[in-house]
MDAnalysis code that builds the backbone (N, CA, C; Angstrom):
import MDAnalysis as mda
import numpy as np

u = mda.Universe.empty(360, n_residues=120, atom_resindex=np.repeat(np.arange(120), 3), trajectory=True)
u.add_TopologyAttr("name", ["N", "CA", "C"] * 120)
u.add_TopologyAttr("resid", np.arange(1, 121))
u.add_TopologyAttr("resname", ["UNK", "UNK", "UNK", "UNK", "UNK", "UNK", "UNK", "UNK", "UNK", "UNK", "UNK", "UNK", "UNK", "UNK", "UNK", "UNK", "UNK", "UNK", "UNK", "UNK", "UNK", "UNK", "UNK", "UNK", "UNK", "UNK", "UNK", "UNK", "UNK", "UNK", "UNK", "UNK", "UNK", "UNK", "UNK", "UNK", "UNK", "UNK", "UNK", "UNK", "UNK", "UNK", "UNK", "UNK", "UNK", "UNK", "UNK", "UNK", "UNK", "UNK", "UNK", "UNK", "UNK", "UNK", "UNK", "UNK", "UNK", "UNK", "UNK", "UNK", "UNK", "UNK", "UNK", "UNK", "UNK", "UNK", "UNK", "UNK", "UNK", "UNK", "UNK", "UNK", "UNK", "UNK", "UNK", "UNK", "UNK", "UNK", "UNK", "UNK", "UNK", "UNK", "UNK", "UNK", "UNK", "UNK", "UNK", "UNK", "UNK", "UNK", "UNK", "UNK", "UNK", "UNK", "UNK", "UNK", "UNK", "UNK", "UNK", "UNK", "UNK", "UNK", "UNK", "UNK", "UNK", "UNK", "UNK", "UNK", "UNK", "UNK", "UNK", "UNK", "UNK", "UNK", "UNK", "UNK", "UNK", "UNK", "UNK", "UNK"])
u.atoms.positions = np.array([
    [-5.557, -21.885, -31.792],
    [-5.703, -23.253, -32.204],
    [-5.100, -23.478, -33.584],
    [-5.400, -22.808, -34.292],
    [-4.558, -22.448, -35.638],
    [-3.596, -22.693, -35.467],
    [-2.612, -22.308, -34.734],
    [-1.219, -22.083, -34.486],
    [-0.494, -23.614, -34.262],
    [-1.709, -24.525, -33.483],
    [-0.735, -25.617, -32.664],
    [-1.222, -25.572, -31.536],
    [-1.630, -24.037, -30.976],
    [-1.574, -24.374, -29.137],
    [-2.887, -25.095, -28.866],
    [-2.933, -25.953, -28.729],
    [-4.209, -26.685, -28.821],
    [-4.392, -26.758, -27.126],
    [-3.553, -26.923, -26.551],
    [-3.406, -27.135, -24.981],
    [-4.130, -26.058, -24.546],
    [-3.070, -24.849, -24.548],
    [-3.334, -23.780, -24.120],
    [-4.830, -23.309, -24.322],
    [-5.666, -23.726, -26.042],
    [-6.625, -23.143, -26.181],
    [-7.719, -23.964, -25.312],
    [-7.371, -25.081, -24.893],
    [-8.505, -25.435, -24.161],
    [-8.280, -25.347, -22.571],
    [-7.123, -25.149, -22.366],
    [-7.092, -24.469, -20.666],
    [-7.946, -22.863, -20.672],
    [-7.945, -22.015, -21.638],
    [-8.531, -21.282, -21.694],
    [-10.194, -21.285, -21.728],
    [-10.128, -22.279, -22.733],
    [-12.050, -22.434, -22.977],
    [-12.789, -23.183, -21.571],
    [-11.753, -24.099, -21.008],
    [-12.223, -24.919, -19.594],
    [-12.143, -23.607, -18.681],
    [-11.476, -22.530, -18.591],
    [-11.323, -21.458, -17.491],
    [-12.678, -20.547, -17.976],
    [-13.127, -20.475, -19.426],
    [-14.147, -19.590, -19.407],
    [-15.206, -20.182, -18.787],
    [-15.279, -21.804, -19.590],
    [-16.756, -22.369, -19.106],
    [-17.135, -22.653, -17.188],
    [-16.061, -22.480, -16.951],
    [-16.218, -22.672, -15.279],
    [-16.402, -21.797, -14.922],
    [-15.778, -20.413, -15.317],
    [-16.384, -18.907, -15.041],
    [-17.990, -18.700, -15.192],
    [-17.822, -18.552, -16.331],
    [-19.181, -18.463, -16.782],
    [-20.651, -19.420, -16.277],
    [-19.992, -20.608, -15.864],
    [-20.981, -21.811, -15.264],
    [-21.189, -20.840, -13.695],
    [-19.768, -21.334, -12.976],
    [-20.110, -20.108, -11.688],
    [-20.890, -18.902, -11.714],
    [-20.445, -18.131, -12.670],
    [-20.859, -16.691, -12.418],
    [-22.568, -16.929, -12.576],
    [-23.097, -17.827, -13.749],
    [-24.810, -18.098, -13.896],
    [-25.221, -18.665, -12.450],
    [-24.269, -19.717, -11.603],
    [-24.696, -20.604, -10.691],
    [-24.775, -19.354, -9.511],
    [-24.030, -18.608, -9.306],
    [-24.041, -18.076, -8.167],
    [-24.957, -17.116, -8.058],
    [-25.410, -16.404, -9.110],
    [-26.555, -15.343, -9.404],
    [-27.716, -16.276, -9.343],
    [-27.822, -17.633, -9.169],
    [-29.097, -18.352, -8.666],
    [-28.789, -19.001, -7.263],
    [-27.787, -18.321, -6.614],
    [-27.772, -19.313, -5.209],
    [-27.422, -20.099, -5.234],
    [-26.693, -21.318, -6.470],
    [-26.583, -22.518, -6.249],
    [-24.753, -23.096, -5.802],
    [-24.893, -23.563, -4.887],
    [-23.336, -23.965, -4.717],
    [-22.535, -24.791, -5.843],
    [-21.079, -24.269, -6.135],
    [-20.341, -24.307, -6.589],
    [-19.503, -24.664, -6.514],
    [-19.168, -25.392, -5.562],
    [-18.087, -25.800, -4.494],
    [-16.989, -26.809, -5.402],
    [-17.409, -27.766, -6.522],
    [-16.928, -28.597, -7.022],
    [-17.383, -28.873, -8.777],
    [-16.647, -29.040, -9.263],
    [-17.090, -29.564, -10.757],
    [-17.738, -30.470, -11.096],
    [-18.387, -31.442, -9.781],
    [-19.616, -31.825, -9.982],
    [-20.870, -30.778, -10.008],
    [-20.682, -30.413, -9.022],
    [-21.784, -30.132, -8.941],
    [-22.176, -28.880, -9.900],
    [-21.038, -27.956, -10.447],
    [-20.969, -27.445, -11.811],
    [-21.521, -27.904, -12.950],
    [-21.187, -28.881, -12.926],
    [-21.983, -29.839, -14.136],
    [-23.339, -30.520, -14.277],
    [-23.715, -30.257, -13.321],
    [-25.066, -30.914, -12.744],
    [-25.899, -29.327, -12.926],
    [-25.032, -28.527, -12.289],
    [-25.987, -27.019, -12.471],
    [-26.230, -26.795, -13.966],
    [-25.124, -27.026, -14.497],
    [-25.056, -26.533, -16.187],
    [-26.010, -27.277, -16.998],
    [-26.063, -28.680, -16.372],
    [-27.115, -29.529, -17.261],
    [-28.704, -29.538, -16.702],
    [-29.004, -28.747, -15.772],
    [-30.427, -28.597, -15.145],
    [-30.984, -27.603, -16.178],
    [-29.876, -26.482, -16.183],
    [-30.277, -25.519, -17.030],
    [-30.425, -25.411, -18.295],
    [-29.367, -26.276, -18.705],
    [-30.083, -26.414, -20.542],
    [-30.988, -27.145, -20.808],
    [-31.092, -28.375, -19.585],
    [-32.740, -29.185, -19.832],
    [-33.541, -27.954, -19.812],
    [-33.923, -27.159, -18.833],
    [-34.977, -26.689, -18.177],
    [-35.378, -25.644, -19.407],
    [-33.708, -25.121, -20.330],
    [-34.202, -24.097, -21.482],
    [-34.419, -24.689, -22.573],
    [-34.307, -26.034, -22.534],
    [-34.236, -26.948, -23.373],
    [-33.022, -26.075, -24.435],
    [-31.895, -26.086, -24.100],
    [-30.789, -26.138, -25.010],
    [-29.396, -26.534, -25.082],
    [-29.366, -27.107, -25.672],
    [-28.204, -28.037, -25.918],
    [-26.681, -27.355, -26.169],
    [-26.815, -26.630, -26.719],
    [-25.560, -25.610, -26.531],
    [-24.883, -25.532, -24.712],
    [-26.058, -25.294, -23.890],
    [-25.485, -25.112, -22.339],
    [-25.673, -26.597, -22.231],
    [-26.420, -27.131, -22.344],
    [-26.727, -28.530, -21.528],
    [-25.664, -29.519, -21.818],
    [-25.005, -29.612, -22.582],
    [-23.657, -30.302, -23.372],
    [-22.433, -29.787, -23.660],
    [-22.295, -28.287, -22.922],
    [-21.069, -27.882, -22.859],
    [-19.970, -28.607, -22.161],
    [-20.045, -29.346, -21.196],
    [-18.903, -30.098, -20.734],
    [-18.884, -31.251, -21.255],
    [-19.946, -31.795, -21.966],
    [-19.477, -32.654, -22.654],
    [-18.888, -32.603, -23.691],
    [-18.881, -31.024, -24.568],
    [-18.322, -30.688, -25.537],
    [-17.054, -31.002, -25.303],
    [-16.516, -29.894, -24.013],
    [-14.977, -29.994, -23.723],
    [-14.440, -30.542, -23.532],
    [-15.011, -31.939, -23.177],
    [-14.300, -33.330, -23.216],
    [-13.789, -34.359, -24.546],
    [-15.031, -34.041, -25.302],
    [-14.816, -34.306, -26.629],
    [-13.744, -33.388, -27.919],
    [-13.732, -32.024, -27.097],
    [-12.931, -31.197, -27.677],
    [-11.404, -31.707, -27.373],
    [-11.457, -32.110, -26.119],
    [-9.316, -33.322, -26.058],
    [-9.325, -34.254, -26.480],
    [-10.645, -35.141, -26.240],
    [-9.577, -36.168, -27.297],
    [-9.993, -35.875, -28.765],
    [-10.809, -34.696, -29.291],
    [-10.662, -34.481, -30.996],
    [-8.945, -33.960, -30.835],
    [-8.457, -33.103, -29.811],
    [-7.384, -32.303, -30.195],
    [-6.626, -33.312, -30.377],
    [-6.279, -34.695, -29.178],
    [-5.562, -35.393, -29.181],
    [-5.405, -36.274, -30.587],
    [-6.309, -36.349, -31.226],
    [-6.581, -37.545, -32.693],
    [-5.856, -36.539, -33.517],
    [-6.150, -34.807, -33.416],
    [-5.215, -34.382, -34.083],
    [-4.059, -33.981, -34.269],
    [-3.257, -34.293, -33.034],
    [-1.935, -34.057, -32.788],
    [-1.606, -34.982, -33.529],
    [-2.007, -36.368, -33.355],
    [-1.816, -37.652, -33.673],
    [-1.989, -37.835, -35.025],
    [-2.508, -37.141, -35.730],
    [-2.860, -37.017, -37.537],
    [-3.909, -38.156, -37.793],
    [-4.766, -38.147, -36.766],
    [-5.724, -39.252, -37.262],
    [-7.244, -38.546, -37.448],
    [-7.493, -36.879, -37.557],
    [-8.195, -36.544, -38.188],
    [-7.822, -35.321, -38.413],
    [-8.680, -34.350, -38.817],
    [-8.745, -33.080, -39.592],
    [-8.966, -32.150, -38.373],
    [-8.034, -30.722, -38.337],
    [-8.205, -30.062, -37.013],
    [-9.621, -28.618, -37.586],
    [-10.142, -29.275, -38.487],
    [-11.452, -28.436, -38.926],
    [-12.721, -29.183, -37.836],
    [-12.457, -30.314, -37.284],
    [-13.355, -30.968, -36.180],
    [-13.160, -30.260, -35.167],
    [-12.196, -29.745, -34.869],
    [-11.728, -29.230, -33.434],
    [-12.163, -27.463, -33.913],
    [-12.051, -27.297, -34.793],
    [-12.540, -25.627, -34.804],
    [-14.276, -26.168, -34.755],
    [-14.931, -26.911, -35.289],
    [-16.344, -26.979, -35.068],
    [-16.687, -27.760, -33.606],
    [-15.692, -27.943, -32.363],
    [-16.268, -28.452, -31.557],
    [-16.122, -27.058, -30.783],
    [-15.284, -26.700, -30.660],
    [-14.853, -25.127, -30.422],
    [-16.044, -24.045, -30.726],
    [-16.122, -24.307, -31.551],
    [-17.499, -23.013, -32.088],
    [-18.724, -23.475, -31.160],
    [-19.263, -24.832, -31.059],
    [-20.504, -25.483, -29.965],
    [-20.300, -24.814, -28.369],
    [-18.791, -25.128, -28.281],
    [-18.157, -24.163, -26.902],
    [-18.313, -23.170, -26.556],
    [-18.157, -22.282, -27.939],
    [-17.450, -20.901, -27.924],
    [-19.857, -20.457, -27.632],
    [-20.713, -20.972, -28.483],
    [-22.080, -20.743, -28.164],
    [-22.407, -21.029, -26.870],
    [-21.960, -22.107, -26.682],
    [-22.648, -22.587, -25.040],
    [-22.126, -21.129, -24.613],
    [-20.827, -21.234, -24.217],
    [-20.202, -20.034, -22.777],
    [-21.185, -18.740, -23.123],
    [-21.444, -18.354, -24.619],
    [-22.214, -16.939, -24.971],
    [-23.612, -16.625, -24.186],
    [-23.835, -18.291, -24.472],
    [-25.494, -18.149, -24.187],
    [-25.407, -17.703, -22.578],
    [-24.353, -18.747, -22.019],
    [-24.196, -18.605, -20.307],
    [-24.428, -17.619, -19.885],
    [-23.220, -16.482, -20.559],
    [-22.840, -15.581, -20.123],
    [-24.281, -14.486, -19.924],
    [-24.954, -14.509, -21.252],
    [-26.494, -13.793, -21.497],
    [-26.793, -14.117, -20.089],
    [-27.367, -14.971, -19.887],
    [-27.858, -15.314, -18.450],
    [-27.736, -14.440, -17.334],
    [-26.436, -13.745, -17.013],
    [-25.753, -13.248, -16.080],
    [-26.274, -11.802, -16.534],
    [-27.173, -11.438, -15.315],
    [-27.586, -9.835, -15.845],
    [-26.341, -8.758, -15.888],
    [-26.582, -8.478, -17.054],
    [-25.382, -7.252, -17.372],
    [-24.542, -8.068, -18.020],
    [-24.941, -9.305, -18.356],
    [-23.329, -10.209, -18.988],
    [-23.654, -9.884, -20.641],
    [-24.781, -9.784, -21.247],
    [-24.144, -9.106, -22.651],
    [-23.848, -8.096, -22.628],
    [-23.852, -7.332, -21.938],
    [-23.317, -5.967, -22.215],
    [-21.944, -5.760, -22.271],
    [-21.469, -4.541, -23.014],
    [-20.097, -4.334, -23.389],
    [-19.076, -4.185, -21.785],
    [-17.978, -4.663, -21.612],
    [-16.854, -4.200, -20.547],
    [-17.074, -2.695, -20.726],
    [-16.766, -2.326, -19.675],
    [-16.464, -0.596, -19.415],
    [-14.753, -0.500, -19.923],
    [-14.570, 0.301, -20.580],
    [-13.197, 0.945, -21.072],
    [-12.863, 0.897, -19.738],
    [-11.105, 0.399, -20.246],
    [-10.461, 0.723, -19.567],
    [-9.228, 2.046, -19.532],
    [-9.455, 2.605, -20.331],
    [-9.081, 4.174, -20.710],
    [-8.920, 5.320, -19.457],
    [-7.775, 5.630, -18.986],
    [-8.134, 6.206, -17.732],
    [-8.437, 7.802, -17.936],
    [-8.902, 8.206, -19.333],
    [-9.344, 9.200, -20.051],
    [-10.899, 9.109, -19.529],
    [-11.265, 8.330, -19.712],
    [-13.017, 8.001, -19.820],
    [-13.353, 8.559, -18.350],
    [-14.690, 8.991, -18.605],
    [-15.398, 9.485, -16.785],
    [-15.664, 7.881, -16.071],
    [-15.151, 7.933, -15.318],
    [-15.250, 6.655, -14.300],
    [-15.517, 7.142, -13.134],
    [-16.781, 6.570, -12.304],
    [-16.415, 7.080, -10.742],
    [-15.418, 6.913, -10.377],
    [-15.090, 7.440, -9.263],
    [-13.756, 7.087, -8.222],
    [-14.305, 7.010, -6.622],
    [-14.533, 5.396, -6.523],
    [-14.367, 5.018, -5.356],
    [-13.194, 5.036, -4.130],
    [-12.054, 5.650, -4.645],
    [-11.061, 5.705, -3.446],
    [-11.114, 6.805, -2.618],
    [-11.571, 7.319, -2.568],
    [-12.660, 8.357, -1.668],
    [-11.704, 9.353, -1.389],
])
């Protein structure tokens, strides 16, 4: 975002939060089928934890284009867009917690490291 890619950084943050929305929705059974109903899952759940970080994440990311757009446009400061970004960057964290095993570290990908081997 620093850079300019303002696009790119929010095709990225919209690909995490839909991940991350799915991956919580589907570990509760709930269909996923559409970005409604994504959004409806995402906002049950931050009512229900009462937190606003998940419960307003898509509304963040909406507000996060047109802040980017005002700042392409020089009609504000792109220090708004790093603090709508950071509300983002908490929501997806908290999500992710949710997902058993989702704070935990990735497994190396080091093909040094002991890994089972499923190819039998």
């Amino acid at each position: 975002m620093q850079r300019g890619q303002w696009s790119q950084a929010e095709d990225l943050i919209w690909g995490s939060l839909v991940a991350a929305t799915r991956g919580v929705a589907l570990w509760y059974g709930e269909d996923t089928g559409d970005d409604t109903k994504l959004r409806e899952f995402l906002r049950r759940v931050g009512e229900a934890e009462q937190d606003r970080y998940i419960r307003d994440a898509f509304d963040h990311l909406s507000a996060m284009a047109d802040t980017a757009e005002r700042v392409r446009e020089r009609r504000t400061r792109v220090d708004y867009l790093i603090l709508a970004m950071d509300d983002l960057d908490e929501g997806i964290d908290r999500l992710v917690a949710r997902i058993p095993g989702g704070d935990e570290p990735l497994p190396s990908a080091d093909p040094d490291d002991d890994v089972a081997d499923f190819g039998g």
